[in-house]
C-alpha positions in Angstrom: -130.4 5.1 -3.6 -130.1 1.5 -3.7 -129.5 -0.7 -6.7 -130.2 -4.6 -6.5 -129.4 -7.1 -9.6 -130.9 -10.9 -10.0 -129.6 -13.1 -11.3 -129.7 -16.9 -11.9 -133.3 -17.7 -13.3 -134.2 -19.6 -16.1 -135.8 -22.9 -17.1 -135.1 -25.8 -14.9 -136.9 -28.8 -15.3 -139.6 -29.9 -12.2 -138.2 -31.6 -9.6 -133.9 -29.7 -10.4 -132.8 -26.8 -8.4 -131.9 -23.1 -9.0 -129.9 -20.8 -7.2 -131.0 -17.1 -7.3 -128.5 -14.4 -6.2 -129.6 -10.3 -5.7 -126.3 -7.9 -5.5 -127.4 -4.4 -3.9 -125.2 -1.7 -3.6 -124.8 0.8 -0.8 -123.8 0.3 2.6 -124.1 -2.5 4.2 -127.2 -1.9 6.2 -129.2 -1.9 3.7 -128.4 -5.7 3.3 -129.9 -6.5 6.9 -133.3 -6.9 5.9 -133.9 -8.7 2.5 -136.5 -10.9 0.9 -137.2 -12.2 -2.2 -141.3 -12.3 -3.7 -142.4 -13.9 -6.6 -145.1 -13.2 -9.2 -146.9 -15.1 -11.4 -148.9 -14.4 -14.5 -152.2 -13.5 -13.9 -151.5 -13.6 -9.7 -150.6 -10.9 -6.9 -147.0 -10.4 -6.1 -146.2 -12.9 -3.2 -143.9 -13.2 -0.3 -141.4 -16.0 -0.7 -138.4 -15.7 1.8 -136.5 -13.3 3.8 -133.9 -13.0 5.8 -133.4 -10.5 8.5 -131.2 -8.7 11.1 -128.5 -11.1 12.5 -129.9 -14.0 10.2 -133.8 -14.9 11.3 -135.2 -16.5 8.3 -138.7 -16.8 7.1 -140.6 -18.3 4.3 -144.0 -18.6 3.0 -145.6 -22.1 4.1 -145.5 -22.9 -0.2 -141.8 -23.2 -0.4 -140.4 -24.2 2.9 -138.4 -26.9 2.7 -137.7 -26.6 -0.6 -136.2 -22.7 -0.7 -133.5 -21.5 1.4 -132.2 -18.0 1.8 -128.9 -17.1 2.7 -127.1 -13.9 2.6 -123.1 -12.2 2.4 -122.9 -9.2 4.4 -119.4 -8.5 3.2 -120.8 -8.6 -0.5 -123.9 -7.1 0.1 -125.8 -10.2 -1.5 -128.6 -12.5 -0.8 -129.7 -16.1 -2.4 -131.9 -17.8 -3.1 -131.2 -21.7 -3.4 -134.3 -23.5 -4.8 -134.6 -27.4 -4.8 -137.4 -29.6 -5.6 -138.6 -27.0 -8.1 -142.9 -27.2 -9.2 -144.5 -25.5 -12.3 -145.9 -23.6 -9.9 -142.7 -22.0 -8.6 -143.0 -20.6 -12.4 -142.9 -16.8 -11.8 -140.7 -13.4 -11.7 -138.8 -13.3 -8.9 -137.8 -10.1 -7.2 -135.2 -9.5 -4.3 -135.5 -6.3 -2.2 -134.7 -4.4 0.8 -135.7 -3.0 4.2 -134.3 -0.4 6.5 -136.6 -0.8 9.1 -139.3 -2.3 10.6 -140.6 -6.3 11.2 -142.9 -7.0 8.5 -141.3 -9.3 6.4 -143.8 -10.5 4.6 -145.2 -7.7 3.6 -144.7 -5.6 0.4 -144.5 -2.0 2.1 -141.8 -3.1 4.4 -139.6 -3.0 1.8 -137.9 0.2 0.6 -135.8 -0.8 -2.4 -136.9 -3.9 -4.9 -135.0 -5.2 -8.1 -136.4 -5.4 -11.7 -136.9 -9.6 -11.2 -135.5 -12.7 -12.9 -137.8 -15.0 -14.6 -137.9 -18.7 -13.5 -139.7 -20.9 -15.7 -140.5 -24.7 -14.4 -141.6 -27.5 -16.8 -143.6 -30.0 -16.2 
């Protein structure tokens, strides 16, 4: 098993910047395919970012620009580095893991997910 910790929400005023970070355990492949989703009350889980294999990134056409994902292979950790933060970007944000497969966007790729950090944006 896997086990991945956020950290790094909280309330940030709009238009300031947060830095997310997700810490998974294991061996180190299971760091080669990670993404971080995001869900908001009352809303579907959504994808946000993800970074994969030898260091493609994606993100979803809301936040690009403004999000960036990196990610330490040696630590096993990924982050999240949010600037020009909207109420909207107000939700619980989850890292997770994939061992396999090209889908980054979607939810199923991903074997092993974190229990979320809450960002909260103010208007």
């Amino acid at each position: 098993q896997v086990q991945l910790v956020e950290s790094g929400g909280g309330l940030v005023q709009a238009g300031g910047s947060l830095r997310l970070s997700c810490a998974a355990s294991g061996r180190t492949f299971t760091s080669s395919r990670m993404g971080w989703f995001r869900q908001a009350p009352g809303k579907e889980r959504e994808f946000v970012a993800a970074r994969w294999l030898l260091g493609d990134t994606y993100y979803a056409g809301s936040v690009k620009g403004r999000f960036t994902i990196s990610r330490d292979i040696a630590k096993n950790t990924v982050y999240l580095q949010m600037n020009s933060l909207k109420p909207e970007d107000t939700a619980v944000y989850y890292c997770a893991i994939a061992i396999s497969g090209t889908n980054y966007d979607t939810q199923t790729t991903y074997a092993y997910w974190g229990q979320g950090t809450q960002v909260t944006v103010s208007s």
